[in-house]
C-alpha positions as CSV (number, residue, x, y, z in Angstrom):
1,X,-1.4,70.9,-44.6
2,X,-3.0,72.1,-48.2
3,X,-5.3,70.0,-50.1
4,X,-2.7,69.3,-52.6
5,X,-0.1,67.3,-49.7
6,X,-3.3,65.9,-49.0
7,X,-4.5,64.5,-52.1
8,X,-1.0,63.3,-52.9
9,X,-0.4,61.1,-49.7
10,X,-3.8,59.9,-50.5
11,X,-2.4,58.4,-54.1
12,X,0.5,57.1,-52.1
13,X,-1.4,55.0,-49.9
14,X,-3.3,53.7,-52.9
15,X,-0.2,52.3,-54.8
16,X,1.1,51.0,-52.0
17,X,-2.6,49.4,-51.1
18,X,-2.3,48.1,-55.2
19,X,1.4,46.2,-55.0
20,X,0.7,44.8,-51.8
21,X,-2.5,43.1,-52.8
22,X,-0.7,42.1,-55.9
23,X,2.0,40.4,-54.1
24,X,-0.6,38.7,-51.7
25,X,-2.3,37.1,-54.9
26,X,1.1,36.3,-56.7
27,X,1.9,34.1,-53.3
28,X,-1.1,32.5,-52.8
29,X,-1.3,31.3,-56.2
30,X,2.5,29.9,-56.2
31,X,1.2,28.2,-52.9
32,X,-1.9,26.6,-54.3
33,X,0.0,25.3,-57.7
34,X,2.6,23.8,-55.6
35,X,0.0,22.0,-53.9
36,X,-2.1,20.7,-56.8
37,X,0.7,19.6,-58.9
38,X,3.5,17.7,-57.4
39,X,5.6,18.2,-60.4
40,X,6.7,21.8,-62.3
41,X,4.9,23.4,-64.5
42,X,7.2,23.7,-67.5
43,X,7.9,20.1,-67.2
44,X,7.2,18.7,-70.5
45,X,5.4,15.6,-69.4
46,X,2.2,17.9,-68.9
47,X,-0.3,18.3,-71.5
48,X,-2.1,21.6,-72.3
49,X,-5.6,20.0,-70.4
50,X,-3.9,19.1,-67.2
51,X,-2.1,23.1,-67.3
52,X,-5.7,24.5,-68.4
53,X,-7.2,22.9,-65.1
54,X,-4.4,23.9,-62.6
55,X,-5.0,27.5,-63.8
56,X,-8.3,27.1,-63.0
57,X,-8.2,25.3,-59.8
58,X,-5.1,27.4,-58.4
59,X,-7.6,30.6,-59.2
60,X,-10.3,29.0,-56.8
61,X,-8.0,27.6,-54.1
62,X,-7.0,29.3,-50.9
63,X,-4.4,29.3,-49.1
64,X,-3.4,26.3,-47.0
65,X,-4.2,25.7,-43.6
66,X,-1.6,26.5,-40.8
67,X,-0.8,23.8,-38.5
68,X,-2.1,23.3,-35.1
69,X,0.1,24.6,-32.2
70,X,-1.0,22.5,-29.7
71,X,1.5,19.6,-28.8
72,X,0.0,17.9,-25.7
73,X,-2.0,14.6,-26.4
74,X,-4.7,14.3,-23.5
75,X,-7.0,11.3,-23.7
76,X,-10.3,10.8,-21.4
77,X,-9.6,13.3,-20.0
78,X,-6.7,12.2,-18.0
79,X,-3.2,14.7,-17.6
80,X,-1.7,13.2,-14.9
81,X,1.4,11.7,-16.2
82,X,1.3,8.5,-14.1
83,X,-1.5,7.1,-15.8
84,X,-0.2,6.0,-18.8
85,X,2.4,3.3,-18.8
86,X,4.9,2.9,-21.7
87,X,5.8,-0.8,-22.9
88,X,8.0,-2.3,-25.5
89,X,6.3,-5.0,-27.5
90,X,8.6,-6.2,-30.2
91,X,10.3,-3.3,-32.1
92,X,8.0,-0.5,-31.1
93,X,7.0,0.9,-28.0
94,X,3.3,1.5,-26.9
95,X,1.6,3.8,-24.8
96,X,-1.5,2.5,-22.7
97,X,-3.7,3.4,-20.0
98,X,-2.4,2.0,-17.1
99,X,-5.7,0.3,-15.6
100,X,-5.9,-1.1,-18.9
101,X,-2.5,-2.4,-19.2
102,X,-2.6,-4.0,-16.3
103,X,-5.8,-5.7,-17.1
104,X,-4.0,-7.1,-19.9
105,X,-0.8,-7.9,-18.4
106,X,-3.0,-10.2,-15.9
107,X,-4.7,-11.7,-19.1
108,X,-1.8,-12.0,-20.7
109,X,-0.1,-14.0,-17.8
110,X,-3.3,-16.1,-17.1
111,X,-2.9,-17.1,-20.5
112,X,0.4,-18.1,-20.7
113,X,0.3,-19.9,-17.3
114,X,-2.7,-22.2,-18.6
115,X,-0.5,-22.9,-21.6
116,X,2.4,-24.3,-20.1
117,X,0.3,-25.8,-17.7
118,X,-1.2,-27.4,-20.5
119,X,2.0,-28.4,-22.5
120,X,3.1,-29.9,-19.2
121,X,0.0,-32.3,-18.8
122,X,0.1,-33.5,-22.1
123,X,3.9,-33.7,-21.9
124,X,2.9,-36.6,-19.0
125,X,0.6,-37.7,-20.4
126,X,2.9,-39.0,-23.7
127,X,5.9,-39.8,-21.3
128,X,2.8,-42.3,-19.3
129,X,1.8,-43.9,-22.8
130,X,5.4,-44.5,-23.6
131,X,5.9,-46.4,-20.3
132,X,3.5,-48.2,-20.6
133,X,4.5,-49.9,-24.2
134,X,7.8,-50.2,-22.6
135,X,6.2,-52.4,-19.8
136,X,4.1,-54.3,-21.9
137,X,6.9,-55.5,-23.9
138,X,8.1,-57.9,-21.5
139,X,4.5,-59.7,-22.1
140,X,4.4,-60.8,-18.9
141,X,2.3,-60.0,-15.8
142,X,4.5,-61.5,-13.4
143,X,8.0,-59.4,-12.8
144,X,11.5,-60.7,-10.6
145,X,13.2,-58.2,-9.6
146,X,15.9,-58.0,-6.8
147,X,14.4,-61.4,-5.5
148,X,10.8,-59.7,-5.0
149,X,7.7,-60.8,-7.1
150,X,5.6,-58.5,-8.3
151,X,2.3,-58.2,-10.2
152,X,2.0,-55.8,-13.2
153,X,-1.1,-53.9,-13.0
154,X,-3.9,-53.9,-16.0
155,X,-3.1,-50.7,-16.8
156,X,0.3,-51.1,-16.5
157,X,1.1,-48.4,-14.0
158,X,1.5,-49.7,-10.5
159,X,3.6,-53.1,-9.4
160,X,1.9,-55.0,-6.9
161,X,3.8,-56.7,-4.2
162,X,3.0,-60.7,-4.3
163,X,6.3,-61.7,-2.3
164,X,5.2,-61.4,1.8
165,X,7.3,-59.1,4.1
166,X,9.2,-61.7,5.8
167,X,10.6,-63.1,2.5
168,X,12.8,-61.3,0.0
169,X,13.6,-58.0,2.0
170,X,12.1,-54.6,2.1
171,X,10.4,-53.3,-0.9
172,X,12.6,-50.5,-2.0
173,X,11.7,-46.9,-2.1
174,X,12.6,-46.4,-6.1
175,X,13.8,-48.6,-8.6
176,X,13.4,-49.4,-12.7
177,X,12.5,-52.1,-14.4
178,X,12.5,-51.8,-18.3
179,X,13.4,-48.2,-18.2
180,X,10.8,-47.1,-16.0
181,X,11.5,-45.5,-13.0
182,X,8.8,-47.3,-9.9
183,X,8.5,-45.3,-6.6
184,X,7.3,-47.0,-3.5
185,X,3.7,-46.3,-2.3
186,X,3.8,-44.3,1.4
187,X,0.6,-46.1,2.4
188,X,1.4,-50.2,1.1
189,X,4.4,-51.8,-0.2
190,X,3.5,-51.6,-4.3
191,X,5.1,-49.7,-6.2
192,X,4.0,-46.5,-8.5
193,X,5.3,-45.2,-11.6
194,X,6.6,-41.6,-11.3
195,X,5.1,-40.7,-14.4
196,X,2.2,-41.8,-12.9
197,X,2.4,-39.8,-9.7
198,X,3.2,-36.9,-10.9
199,X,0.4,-36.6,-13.5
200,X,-2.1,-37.4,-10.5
201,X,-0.4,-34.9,-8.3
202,X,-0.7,-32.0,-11.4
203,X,-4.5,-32.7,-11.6
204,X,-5.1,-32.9,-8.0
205,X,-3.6,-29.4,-7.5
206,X,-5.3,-27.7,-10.4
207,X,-8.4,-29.3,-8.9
208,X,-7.7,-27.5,-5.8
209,X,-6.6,-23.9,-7.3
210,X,-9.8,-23.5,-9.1
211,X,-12.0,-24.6,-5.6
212,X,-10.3,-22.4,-3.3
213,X,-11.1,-19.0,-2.7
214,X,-8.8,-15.6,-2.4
215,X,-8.0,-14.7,0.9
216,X,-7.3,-11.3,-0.5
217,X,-10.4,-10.7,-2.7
218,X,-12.9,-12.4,0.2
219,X,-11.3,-10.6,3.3
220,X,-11.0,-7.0,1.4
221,X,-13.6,-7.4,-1.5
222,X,-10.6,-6.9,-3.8
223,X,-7.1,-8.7,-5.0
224,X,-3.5,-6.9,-7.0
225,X,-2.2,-9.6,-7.5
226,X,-1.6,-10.2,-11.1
227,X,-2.5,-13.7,-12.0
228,X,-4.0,-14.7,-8.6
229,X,-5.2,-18.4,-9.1
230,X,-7.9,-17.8,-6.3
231,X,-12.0,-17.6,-7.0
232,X,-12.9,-14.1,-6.8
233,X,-16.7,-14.4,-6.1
234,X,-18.3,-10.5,-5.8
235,X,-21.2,-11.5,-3.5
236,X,-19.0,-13.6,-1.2
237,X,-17.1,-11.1,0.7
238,X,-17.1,-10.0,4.4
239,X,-19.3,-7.4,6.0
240,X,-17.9,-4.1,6.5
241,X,-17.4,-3.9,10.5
242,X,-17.7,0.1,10.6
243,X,-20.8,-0.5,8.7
244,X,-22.4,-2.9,10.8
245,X,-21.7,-0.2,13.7
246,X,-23.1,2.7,11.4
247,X,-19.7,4.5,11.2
248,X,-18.8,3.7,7.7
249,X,-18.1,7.1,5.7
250,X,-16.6,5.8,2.6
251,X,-18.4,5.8,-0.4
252,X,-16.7,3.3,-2.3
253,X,-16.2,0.4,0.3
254,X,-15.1,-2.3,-1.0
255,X,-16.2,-4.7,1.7
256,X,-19.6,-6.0,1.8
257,X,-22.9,-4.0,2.7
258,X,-25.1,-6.4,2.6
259,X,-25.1,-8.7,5.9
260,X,-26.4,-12.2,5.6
261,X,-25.6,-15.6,7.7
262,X,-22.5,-16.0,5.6
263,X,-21.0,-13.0,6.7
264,X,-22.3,-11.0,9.7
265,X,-22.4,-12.7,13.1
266,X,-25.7,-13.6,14.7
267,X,-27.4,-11.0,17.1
268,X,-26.7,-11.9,20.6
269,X,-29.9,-10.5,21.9
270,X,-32.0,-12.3,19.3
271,X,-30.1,-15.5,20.5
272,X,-30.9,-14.5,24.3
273,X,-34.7,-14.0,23.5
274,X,-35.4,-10.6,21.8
275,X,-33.7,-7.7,19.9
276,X,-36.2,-4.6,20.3
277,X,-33.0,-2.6,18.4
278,X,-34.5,-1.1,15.0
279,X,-31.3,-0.2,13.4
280,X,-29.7,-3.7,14.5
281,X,-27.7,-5.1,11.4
282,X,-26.8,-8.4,12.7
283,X,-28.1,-11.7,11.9
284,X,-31.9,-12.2,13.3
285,X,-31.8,-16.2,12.3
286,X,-32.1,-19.2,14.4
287,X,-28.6,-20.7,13.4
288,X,-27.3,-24.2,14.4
289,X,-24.3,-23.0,16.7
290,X,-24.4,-23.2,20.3
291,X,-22.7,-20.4,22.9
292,X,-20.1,-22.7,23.8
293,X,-19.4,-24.1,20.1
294,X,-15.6,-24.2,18.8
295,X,-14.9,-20.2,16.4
296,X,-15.4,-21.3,12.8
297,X,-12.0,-20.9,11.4
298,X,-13.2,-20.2,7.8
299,X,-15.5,-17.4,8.9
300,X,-12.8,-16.2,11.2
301,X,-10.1,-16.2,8.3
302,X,-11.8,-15.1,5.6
303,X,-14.7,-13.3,7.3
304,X,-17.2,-16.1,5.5
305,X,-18.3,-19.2,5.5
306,X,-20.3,-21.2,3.4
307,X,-22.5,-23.2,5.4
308,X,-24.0,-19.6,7.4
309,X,-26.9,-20.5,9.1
310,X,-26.1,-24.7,9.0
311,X,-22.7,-23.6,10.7
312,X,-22.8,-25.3,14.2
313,X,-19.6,-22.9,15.3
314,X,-19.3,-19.6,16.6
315,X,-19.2,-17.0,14.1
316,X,-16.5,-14.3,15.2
317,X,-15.2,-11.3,13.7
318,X,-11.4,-11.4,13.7
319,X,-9.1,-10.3,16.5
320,X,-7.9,-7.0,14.7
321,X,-11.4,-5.8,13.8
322,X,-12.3,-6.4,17.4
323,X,-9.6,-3.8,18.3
324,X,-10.3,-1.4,16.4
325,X,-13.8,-1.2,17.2
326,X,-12.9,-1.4,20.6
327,X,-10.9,1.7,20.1
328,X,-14.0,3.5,19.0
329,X,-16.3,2.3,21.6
330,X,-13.8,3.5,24.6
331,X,-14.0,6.9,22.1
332,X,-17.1,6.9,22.0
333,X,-18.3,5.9,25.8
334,X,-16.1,8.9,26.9
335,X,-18.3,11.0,25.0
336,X,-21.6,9.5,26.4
337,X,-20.6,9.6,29.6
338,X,-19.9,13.6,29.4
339,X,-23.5,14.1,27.5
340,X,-25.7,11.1,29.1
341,X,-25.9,12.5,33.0
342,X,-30.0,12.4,33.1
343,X,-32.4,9.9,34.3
344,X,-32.2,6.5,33.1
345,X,-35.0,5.9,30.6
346,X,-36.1,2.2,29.5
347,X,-35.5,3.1,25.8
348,X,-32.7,1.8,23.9
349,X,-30.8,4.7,22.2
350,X,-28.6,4.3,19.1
351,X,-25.2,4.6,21.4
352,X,-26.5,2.1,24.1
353,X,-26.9,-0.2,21.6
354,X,-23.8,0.2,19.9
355,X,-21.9,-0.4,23.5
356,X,-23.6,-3.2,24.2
357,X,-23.9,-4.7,21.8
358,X,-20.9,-4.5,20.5
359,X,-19.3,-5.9,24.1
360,X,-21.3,-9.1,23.8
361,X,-20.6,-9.6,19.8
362,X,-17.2,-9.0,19.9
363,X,-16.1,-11.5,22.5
364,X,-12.3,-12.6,22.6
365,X,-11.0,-16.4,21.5
């Protein structure tokens, strides 16, 4: 090829370098005007200022962003697709974390469970007051009814039988005087209003749900069930067995591994005079039981018991847990017997105390 081919493909290439660059600029200056100014530019509504400005902003503007090509939303981390729960609240849906939601599905059913426990009681309580104008209409203390004499109470919510047994019949099991329904006491022959029973029976069980403890959350150290009226008390749960044998590999246990009086049973060799076991994890208290005490059902049930060392029964570990310990000792034993054939020694090793231990803790009921 002679210089002239050459210097003529080399003009080529410049035009074509020219137009496209001019074509570049034409676009990205349509592009930026049509981003500045949301209406035309030979609309008549513009003024010469506003056109002077958009020259000179669509000069200095670049080209607009493209948009992002990811489409996966990740949050905390998380991309499993079980961990998000979808709900419809009203007329939209929501997506939330599922620990989260159920956090707040428990809160949300707590809540609503204390208000129409609430609207119930006070509910009673207005049905009681109304009674009791109705009753104190008749402006008398003294009632006749069905040929039985009866004393109104002062706050008008019992009727007291003043007619004796042999006289006048039975007292009846229900009746109504003045449009109040009267039930008969189990316990005497006076009579109760309804109203009046059943507001005493609603306090007397709310009483009693916020006392008692979780069987669930005591036994395991944790509860699922969503609105569980029980006392869930963190330091009041039962000892981890494996742990109290030294076999506990999990690193977030949720039982206890902290023993105490309350729930760890109480060294039988420190009861019989001595424990010279360093790694022993059983109670080393003098404790107000005796060996041939009742088993404390509480401690046995919920693997604690309040009183601990003021207990005067048998603290026990529970029938399954004895089993399955069991099943590891006979394990284990098999495998001492195979490695332990020398001389008998006066030292207490780890696994002799773990057999023996474990024999005397774990008795049968």
């Amino acid at each position: 090829m002679d210089t002239h081919e050459q210097d003529l493909l080399r003009q080529i290439a410049q035009v074509a370098g020219a137009i496209n660059r001019h074509s570049r600029s034409q676009e990205q200056q349509a592009s930026s005007s049509a981003a500045v100014s949301p209406t035309p530019a030979s609309s008549s509504s513009i003024s010469s200022s506003s056109q002077r400005f958009n020259q000179r902003r669509s000069r200095h503007s670049t080209a607009p962003r493209p948009g992002s090509h990811h489409k996966t939303l990740v949050l905390h981390g998380h991309g499993v697709q079980g961990s998000y729960v979808s709900a419809r609240q009203r007329s939209r849906i929501t997506l939330t974390h599922a620990p989260c939601f159920a956090q707040a599905a428990q809160q949300t059913i707590a809540t609503s469970r204390e208000a129409r426990r609430k609207k119930l009681l006070e509910r009673l309580l207005l049905q009681e007051a109304k009674e009791a104008v109705q009753l104190r209409k008749l402006e008398q203390t003294t009632l006749v009814h069905e040929g039985i004499t009866y004393r109104l109470g002062k706050r008008a919510h019992l009727l007291i039988r003043q007619t004796p047994m042999d006289q006048g019949g039975p007292t009846p099991l229900e009746t109504t005087i003045n449009g109040v329904l009267f039930l008969k006491s189990p316990k005497s022959n006076n009579l109760f209003r309804k109203t009046t029973v059943k507001l005493h029976a609603r306090r007397r069980t709310n009483n009693k749900t916020l006392t008692k403890r979780c069987t669930h959350f005591t036994r395991r150290g944790f509860c699922s069930r969503v609105g569980c009226q029980g006392r869930h008390t963190p330091g009041e749960v039962a000892v981890c067995p494996f742990y109290l044998r030294g076999t506990c590999t999990k690193d977030d246990c949720t039982q206890s591994h902290s023993p105490n009086a309350h729930n760890t049973p109480q060294c039988t060799r420190f009861a019989a005079g001595g424990c010279t076991v360093e790694a022993c994890r059983f109670v080393h208290e003098e404790m107000q039981q005796q060996p041939d005490a009742a088993v404390c059902m509480g401690f046995d049930k919920l693997g604690w018991c309040d009183a601990g060392v003021a207990c005067h029964q048998r603290h026990v570990l529970r029938k399954q847990t004895r089993k399955q310990i069991s099943a590891l000792q006979d394990t284990a034993s098999d495998q001492e017997d195979a490695e332990s054939s020398e001389s008998e020694s006066d030292v207490l090793d780890e696994e002799d105390f773990d057999e023996d231990a474990f024999q005397q803790d774990f008795v049968h009921l």
